[in-house]
N, C-alpha and C positions, 0 to 999 in steps of 0.2 A: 504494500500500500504506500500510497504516495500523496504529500500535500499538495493538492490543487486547487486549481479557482481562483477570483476573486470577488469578494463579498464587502461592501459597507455595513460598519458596525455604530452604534449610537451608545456611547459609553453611558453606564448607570449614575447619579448622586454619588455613591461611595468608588468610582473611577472603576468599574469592573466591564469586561466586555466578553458578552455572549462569541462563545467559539461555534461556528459552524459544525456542526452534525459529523459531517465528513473530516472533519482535523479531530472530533475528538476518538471519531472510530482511528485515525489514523496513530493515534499517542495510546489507545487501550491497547494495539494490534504491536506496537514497538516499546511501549516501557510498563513495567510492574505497576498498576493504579495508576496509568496515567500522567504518571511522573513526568515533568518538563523543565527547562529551562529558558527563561526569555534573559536576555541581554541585548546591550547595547551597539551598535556598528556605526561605524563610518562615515555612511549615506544620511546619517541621523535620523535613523529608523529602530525598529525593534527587531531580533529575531528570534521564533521560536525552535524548539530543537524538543525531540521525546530525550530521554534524560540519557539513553543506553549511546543514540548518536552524537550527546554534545560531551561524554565521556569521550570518545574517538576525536574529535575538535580537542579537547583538553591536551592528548597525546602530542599534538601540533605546537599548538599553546604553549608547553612547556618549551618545547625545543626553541620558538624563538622568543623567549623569554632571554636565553641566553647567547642569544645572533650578536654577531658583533654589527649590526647593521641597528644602530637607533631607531629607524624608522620600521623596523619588523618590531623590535621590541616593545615602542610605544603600542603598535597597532595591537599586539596581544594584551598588553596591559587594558586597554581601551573596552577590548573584549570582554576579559577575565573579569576585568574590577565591575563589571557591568549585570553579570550573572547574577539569576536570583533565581534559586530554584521552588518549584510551587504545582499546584495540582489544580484543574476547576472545579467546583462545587459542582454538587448535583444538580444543578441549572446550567451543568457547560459553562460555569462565569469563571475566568481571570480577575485578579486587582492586578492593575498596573500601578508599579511604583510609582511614588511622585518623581523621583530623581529622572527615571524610563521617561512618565512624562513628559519634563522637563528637554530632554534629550532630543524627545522626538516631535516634540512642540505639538504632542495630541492632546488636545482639551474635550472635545463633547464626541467628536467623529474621528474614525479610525476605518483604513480600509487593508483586510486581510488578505495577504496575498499568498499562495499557494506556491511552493517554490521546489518542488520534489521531497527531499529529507528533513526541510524546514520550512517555516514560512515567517513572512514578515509582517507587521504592521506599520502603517504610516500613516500619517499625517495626510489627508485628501489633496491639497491645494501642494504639498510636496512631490508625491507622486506624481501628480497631473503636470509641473512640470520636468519629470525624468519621462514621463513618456510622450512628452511632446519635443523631442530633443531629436536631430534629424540624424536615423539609422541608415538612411540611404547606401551610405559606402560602406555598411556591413550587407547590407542585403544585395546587396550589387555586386559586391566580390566573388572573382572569377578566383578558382582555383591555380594554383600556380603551374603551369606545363611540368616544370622541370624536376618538381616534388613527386616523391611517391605517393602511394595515397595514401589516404589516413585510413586509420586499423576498419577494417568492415565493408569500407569502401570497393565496389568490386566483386569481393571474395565469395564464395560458396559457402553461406547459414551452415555451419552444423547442428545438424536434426540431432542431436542425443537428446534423453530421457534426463538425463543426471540432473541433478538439483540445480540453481545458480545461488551460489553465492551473492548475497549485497555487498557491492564494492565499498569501501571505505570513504566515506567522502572527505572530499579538500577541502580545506581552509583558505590554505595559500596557495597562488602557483608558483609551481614551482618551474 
């Protein structure tokens, strides 16, 4: 299962916001009761993580903790000091921190967005301008002749039965 969609949410009097149906099957199917983590990013939004996934982020986390590169090291700290781990009520409700708040400049409106292994929330009028930002010359990119191709590309599906593993997700690129 995987977090999808996007949905507006209308935060309660006491800052709590109703999780969509489908994120909360997707946090009961990946962590013990539901367990999660929100913290803080970058884009000055929120992101959610089931708790089993943002332990694997943690493993990241650590390592550039100790990067000789400042700017990985802030970025994990940013991360880290930002976490707050927590469950929804039996009405599917979150409390957003004030500080998360703060962060992400969500006051009554909050729009959740569905991101595969995590999802985020923002601030309406934030988002609306990250997705009015012009992708053209991502969507228009021709692939390079001279490159091979990337892994799948081409190749012949193998049909086995065997299980798949969930890949580990990234933090960083590396």
């Amino acid at each position: 299962m995987q977090f999808r969609t996007r949905i507006n949410r209308t935060l309660d009097s006491k800052k709590r916001i109703v999780l969509p149906p489908g994120f909360r099957d997707v946090l009961l199917s990946r962590s013990k009761d539901g367990r999660m983590v929100l913290t803080t990013i970058q884009d000055q939004c929120l992101r959610g993580f089931a708790l089993p996934d943002w332990e694997l982020y943690e493993e990241d986390l650590k390592e550039k903790l100790d990067s000789p590169n400042l700017l990985e090291r802030d970025f994990a700290r940013l991360i880290w000091c930002g976490a707050v781990e927590m469950s929804a009520d039996a009405q599917g409700r979150i409390l957003l921190p004030k500080d998360h708040l703060e962060h992400s400049q969500i006051s009554t409106e909050a729009v959740l967005v569905g991101l595969g292994d995590f999802f985020e929330l923002w601030q309406p009028e934030r988002l609306e301008e990250h997705k009015n930002k012009d992708f053209s010359g991502l969507a228009m990119r021709k692939k390079n002749p001279g490159q091979p191709p990337a892994a799948g590309d081409g190749e012949k599906k193998n049909n086995t039965s065997a299980p798949r593993k969930r890949p580990r997700p990234l933090l960083f690129r590396r």
